[in-house]
VOBA-1610 file (N, C-alpha, C; in pm, whole numbers, padded with zeros to 5 digits, always signed):
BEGIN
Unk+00083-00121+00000Unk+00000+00000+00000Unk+00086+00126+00000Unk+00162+00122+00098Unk+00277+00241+00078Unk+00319+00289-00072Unk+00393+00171-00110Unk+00458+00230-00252Unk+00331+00240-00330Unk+00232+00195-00369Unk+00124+00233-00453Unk+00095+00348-00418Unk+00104+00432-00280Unk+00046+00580-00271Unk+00186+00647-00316Unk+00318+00599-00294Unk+00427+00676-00341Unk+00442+00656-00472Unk+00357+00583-00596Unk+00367+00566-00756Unk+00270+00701-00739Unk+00176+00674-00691Unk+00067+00783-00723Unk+00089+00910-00666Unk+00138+01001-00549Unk+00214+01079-00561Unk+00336+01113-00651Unk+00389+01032-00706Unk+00470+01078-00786Unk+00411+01114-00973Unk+00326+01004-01013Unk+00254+01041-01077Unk+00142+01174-01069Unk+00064+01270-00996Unk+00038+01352-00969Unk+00163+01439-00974Unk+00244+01422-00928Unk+00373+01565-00937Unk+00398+01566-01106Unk+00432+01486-01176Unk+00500+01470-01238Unk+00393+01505-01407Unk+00313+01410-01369Unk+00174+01460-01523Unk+00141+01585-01535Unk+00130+01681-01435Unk+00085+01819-01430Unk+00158+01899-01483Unk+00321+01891-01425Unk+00439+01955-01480Unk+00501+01928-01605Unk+00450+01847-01658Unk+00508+01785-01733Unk+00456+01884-01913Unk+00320+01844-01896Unk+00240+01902-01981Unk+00167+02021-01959Unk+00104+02076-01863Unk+00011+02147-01794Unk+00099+02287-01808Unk+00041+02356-01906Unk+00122+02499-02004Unk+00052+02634-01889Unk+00174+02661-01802Unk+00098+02830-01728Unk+00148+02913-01814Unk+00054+03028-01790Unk+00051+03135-01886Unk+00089+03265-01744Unk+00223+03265-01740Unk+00306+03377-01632Unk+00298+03520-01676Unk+00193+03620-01613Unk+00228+03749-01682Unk+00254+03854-01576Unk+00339+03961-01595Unk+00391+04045-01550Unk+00377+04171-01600Unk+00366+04288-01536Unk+00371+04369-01578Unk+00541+04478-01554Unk+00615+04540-01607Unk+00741+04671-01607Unk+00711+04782-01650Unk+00710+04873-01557Unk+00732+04979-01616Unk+00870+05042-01669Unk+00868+05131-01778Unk+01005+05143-01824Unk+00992+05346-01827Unk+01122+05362-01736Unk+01143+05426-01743Unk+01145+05569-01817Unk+01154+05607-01926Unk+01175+05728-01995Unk+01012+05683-02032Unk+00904+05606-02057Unk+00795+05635-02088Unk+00660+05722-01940Unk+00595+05733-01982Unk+00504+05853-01904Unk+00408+05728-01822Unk+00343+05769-01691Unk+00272+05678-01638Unk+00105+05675-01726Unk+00055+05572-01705Unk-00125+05589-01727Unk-00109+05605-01881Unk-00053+05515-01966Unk-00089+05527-02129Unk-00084+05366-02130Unk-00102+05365-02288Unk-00184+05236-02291Unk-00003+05107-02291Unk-00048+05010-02234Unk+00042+04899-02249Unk+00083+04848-02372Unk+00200+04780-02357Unk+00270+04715-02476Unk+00279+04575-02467Unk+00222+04476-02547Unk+00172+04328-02474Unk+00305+04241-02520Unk+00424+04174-02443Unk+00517+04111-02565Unk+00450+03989-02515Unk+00452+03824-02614Unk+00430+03752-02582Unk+00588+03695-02569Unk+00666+03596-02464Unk+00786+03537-02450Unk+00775+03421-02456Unk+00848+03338-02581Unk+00851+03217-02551Unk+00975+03119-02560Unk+01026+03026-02466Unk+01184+03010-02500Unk+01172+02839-02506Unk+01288+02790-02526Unk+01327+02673-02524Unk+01227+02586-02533Unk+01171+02539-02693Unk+01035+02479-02714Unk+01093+02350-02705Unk+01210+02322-02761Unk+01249+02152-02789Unk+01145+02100-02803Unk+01081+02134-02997Unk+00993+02031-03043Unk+01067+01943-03052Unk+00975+01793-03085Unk+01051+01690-03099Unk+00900+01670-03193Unk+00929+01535-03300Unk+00829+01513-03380Unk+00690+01489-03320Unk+00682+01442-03260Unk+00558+01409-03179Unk+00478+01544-03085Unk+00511+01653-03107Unk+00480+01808-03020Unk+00406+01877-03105Unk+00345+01798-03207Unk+00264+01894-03287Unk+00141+01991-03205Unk+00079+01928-03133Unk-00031+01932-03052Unk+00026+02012-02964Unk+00129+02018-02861Unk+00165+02103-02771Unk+00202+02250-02840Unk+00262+02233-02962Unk+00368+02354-03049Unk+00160+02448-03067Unk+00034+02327-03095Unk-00063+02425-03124Unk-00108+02490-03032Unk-00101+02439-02893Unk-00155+02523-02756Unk-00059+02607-02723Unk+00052+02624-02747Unk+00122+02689-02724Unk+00110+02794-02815Unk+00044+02776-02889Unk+00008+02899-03012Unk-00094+02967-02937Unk-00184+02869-02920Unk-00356+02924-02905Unk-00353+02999-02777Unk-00278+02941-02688Unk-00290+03021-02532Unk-00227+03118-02590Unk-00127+03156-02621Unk-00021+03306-02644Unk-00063+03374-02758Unk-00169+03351-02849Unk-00263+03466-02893Unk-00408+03503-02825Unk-00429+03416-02748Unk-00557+03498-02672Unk-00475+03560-02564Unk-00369+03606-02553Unk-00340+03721-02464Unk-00308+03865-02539Unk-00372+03837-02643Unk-00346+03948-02743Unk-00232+04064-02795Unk-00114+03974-02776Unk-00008+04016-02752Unk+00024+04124-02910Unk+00113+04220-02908Unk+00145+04348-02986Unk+00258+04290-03063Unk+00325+04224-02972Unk+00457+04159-03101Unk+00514+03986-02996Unk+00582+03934-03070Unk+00622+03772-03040Unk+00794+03814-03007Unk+00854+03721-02885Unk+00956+03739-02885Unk+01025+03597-02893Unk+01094+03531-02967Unk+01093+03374-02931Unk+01222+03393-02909Unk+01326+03306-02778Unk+01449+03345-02730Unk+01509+03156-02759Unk+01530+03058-02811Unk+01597+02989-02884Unk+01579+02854-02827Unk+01652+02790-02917Unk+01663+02664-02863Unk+01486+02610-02927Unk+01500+02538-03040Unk+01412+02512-03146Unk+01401+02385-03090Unk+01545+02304-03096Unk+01579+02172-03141Unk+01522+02070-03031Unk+01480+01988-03058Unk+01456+01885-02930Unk+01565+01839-02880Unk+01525+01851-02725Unk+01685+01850-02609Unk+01714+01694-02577Unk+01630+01604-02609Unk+01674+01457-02531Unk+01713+01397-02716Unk+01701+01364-02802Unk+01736+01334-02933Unk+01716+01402-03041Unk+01864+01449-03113Unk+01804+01550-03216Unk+01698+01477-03347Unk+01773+01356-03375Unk+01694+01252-03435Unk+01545+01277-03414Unk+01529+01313-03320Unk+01344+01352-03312Unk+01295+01434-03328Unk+01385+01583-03338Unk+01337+01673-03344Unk+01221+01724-03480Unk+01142+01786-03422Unk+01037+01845-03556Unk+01124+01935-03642Unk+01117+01890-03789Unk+01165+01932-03913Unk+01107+02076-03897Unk+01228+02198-03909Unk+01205+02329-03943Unk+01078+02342-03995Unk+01047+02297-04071Unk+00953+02364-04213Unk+00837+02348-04128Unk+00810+02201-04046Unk+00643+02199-03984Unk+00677+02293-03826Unk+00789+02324-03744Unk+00782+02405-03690Unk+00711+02534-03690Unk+00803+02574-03804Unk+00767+02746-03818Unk+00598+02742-03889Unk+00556+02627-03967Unk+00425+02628-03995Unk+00342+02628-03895Unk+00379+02548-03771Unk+00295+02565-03640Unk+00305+02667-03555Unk+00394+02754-03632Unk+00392+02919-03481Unk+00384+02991-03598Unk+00381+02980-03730Unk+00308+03055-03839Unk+00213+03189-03758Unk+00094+03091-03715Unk-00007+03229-03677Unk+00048+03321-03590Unk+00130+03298-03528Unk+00196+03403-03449Unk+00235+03497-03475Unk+00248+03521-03618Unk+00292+03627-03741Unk+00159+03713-03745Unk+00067+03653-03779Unk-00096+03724-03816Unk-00138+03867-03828Unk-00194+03895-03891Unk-00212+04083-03883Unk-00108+04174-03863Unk+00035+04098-03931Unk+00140+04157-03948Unk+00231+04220-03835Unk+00199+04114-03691Unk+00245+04109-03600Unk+00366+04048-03617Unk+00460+04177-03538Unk+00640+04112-03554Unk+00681+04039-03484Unk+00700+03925-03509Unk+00767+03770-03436Unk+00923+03828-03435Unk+00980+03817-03313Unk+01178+03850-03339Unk+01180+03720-03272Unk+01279+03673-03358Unk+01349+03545-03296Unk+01488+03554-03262Unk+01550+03487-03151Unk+01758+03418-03196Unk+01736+03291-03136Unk+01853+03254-03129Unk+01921+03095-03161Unk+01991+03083-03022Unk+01948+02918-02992Unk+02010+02911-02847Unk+02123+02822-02885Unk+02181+02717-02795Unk+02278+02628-02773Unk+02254+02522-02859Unk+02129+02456-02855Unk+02077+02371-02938Unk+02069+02377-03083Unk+02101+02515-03152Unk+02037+02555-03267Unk+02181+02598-03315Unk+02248+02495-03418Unk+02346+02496-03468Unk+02360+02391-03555Unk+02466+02506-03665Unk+02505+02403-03782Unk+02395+02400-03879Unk+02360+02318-03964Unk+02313+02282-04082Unk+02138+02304-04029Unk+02117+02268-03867Unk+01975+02305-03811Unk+01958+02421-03863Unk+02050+02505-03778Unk+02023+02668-03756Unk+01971+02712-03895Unk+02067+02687-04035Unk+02048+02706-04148Unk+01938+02691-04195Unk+01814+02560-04159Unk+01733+02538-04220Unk+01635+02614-04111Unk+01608+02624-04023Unk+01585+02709-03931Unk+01560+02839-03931Unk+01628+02897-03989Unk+01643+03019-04021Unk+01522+03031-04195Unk+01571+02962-04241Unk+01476+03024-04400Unk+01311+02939-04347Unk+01295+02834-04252Unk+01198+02818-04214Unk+01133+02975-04191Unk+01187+03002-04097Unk+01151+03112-04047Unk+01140+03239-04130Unk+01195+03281-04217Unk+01161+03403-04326Unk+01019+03331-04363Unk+01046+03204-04461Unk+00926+03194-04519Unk+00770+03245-04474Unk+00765+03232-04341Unk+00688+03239-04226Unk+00603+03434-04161Unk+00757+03470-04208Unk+00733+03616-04164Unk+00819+03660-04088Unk+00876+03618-04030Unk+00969+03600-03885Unk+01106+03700-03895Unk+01130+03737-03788Unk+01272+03832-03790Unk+01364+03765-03754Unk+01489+03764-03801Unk+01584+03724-03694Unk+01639+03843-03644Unk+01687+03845-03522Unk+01748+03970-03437Unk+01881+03949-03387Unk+01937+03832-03376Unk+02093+03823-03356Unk+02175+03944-03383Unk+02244+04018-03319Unk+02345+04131-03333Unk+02244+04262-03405Unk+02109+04259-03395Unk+02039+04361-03483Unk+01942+04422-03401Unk+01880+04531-03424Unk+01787+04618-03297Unk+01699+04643-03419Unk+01561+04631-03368Unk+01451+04668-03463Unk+01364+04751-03299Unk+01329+04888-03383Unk+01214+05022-03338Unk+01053+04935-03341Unk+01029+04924-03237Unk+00883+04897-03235Unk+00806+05012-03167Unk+00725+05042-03234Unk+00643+05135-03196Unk+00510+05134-03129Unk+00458+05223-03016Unk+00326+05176-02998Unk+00232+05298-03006Unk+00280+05441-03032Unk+00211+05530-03092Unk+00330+05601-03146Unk+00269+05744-03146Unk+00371+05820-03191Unk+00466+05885-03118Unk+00434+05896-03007Unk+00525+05961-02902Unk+00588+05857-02820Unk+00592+05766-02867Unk+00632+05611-02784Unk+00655+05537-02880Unk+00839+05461-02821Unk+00892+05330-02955Unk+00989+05285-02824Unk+01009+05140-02854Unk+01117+05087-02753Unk+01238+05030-02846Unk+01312+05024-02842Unk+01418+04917-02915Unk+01481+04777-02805Unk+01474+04677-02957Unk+01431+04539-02944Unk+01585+04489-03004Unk+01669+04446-02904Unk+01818+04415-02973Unk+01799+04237-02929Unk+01872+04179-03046Unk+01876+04018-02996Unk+02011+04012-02957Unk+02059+03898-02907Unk+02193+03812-02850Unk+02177+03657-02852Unk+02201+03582-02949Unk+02216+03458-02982Unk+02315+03429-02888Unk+02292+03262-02910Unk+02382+03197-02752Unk+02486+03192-02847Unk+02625+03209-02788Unk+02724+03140-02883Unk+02825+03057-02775Unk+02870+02958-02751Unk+02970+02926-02668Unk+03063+03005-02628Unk+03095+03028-02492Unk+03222+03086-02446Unk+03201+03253-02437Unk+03091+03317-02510Unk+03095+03422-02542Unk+03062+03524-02379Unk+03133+03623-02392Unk+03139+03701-02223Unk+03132+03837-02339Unk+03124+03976-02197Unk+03053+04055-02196Unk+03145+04126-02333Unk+03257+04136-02371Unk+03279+04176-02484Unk+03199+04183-02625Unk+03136+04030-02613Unk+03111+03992-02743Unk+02905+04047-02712Unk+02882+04062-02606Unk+02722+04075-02594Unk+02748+04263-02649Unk+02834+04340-02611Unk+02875+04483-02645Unk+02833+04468-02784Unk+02944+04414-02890Unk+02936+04416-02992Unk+02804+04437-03079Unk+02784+04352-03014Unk+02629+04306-03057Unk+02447+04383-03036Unk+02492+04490-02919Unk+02446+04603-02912Unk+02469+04735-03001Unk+02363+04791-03028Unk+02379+04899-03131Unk+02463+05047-03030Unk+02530+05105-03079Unk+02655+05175-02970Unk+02565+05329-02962Unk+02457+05380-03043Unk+02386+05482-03003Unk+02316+05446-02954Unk+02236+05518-02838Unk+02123+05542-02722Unk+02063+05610-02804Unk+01918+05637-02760Unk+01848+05702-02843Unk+01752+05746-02738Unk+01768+05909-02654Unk+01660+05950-02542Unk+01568+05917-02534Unk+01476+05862-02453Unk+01345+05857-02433Unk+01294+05670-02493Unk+01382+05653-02557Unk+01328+05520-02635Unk+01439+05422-02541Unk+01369+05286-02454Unk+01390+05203-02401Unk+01456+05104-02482Unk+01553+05077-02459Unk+01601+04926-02517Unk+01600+04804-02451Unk+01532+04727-02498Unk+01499+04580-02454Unk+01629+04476-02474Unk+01676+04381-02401Unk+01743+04292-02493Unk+01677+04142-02451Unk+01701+04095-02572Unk+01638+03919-02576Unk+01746+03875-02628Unk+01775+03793-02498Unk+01898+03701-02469Unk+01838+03551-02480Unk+01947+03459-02514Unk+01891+03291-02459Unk+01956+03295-02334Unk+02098+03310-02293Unk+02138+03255-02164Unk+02113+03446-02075Unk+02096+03396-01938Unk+02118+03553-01883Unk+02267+03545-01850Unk+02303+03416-01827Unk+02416+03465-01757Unk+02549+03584-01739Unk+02587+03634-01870Unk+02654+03756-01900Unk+02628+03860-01834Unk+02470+03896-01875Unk+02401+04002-01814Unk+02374+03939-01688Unk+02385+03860-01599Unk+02337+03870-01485Unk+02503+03930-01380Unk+02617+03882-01455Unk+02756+03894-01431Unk+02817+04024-01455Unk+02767+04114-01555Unk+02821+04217-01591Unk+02734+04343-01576Unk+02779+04475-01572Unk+02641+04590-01589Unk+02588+04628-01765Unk+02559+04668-01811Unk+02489+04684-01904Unk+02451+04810-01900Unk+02472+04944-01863Unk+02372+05089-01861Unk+02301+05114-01947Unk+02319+05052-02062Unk+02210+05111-02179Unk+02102+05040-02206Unk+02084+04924-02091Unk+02028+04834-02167Unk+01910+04881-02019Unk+01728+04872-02085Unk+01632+04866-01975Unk+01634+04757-01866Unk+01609+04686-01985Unk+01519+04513-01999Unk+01587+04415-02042Unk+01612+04281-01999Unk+01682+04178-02010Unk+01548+04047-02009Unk+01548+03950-02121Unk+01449+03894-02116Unk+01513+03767-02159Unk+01552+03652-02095Unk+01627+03549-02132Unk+01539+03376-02097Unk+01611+03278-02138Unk+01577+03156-02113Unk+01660+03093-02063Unk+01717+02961-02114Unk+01819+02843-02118Unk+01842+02763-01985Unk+01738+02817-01893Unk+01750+02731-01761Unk+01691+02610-01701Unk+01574+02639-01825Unk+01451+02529-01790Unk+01401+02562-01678Unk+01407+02643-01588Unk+01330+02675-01450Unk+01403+02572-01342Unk+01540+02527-01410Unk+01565+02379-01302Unk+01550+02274-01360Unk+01419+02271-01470Unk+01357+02121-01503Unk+01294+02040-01385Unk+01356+02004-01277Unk+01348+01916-01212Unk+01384+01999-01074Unk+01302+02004-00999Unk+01337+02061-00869Unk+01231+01990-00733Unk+01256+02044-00628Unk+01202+02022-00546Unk+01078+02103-00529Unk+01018+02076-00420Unk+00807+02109-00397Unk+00879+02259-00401Unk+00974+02336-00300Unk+00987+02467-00281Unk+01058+02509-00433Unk+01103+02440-00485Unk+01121+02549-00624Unk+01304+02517-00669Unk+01305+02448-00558Unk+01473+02436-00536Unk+01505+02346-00681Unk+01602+02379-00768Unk+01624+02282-00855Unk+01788+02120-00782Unk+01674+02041-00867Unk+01780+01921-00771Unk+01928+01912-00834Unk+01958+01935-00968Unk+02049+01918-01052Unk+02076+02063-01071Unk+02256+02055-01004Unk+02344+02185-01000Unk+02343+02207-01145Unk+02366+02300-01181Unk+02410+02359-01300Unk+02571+02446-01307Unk+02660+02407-01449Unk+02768+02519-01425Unk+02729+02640-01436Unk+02796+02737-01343Unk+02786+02851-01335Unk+02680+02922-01252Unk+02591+02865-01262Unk+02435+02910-01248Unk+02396+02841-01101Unk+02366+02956-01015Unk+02311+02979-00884Unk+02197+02898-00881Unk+02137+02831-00740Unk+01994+02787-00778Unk+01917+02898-00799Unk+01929+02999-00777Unk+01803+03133-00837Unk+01827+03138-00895Unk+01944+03143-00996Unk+01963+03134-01135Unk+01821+03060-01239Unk+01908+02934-01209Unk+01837+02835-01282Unk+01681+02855-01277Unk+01635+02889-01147Unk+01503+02913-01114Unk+01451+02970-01201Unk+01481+03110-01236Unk+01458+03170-01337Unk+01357+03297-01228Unk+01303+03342-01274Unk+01218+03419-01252Unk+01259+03571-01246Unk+01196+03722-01198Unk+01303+03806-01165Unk+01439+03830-01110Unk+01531+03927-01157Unk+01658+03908-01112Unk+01712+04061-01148Unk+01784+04102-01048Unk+01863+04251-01063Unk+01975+04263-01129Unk+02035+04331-01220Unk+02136+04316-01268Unk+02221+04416-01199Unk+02381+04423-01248Unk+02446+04498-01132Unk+02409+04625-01238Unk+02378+04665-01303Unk+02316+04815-01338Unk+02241+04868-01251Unk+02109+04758-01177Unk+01993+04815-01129Unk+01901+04770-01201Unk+01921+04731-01347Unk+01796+04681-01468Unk+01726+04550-01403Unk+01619+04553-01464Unk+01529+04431-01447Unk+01599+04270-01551Unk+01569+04202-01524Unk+01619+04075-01603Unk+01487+03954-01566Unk+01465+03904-01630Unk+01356+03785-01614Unk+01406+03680-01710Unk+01396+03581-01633Unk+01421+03427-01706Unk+01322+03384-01684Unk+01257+03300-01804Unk+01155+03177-01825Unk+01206+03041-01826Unk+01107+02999-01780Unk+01131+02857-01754Unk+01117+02763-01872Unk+01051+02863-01973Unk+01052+02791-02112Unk+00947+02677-02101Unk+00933+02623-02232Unk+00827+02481-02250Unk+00878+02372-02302Unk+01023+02303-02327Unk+01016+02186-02321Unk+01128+02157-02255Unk+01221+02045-02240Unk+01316+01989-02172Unk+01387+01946-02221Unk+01497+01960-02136Unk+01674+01846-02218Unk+01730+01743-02112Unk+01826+01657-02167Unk+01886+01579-02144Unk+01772+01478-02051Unk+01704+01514-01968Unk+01563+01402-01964Unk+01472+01440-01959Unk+01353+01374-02031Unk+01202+01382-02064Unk+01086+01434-01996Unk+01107+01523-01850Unk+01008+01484-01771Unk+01072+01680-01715Unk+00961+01707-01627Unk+00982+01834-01567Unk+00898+01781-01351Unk+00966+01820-01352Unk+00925+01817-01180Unk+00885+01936-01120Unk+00773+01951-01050Unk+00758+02092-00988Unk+00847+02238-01036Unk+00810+02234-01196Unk+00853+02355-01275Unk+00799+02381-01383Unk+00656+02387-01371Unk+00554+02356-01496Unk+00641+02463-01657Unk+00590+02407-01750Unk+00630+02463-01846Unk+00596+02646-01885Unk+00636+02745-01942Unk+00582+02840-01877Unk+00594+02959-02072Unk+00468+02972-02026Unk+00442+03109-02140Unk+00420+03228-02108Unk+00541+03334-02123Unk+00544+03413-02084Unk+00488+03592-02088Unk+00420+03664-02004Unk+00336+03769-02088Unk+00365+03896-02003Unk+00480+03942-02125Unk+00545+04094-02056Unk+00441+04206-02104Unk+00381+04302-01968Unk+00324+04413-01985Unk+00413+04536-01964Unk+00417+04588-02083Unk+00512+04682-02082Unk+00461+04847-02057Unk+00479+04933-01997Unk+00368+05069-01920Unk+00473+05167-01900
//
């Protein structure tokens, strides 16, 4: 009787987290804009690791993150399925399944995580034009939400080894008064290590939330580099003073399963 209630507690932890998609939203205010005007909706979504069989998840993951009626798409990397690449979903039916995410000429910005390399990335990438899609690696695109209000939207692709030199580069070197710059990172770690002054907003993934943690949130499996609040993900101060948020993202690596760290879709209100 014991172990049959300890299969079934563990089953209950484990089915919920596993599949069971929260929709996390937050609201920031950003600085150089005015209080009491209308919001800026981003939808965030990181580390999908389709694998062939995620057709169905890749569509709820659509359907929940357009009924929050989001203004533009930010997708922060890591395409590839994390436990066999062999499984992963072929570019072409990917980007056909986050297709609508484009719709009414809503700007999808994408970059590329750890997973997303080589001959992938390549096909990956023209998936993604076909589609509508931006890439933002080393590039800043002006989004606007009236006329007296625009934020800038810079990407940072994961690259191995890469430290705060190479995230500089990759930032556009004019400020521009009054207009906020966002950055969408895959790893935080750089920015959580270094200051940044020009930068508002830091919006990253690559932690999985832990994947696998304990009831309090604690992840069980250390990670290099990365603090357990790290990995946790959630808000985080940078030594500027800037805001930084990590998602816990929606699928998993190196094993199949998520523990008390449900999968997570993310919904930045921007004011």
């Amino acid at each position: 009787m014991t172990n049959l209630r300890t299969i079934c507690l563990v089953l209950l932890l484990l089915l919920p987290q596993a599949w069971g998609l929260t929709v996390e939203r937050h609201t920031v205010e950003l600085a150089p804009w005015k209080h009491n005007e209308k919001e800026f909706i981003l939808l965030v979504l990181s580390d999908l690791h389709a694998a062939k069989t995620d057709g169905a998840l890749m569509d709820e993951v659509v359907k929940k993150g357009l009924a929050e009626k989001p203004d533009a798409v930010a997708l922060l990397g890591d395409y590839r399925y994390g436990i066999d690449p062999a499984h992963t979903m072929p570019p072409a039916e990917l980007a056909r399944r986050l297709a609508p995410l484009a719709q009414n000429k809503r700007p999808v910005l994408y970059i590329l995580g750890n997973h997303d390399q080589g001959e992938y990335a390549a096909e990956l990438e023209r998936a993604f034009a076909s589609v509508g899609f931006s890439p933002l690696d080393g590039r800043s695109r002006r989004l606007r939400l009236d006329r007296n209000r625009s934020m800038e939207v810079c990407g940072v692709s994961f690259i191995f080894g890469a430290g705060k030199s190479h995230v500089v580069a990759k930032l556009p070197k004019k400020v521009t008064a009054g207009v906020p710059r966002i950055v969408l990172a895959h790893s935080p770690y750089v920015f959580l290590k270094n200051s940044f002054p020009s930068v508002e907003l830091v919006l990253a993934g690559h932690t999985h939330g832990g994947q696998l943690c304990k009831p309090d949130g604690t992840p069980l499996r250390p990670r290099e580099k990365f603090t357990p609040a790290m990995q946790r993900g959630g808000w985080h101060t940078m030594p500027s003073g800037k805001k930084l948020y990590i998602t816990r993202g929606i699928g998993f690596s190196q094993v199949p399963m998520r523990l008390c760290c449900p999968p997570e879709i993310t919904i930045i209100r921007l004011k």
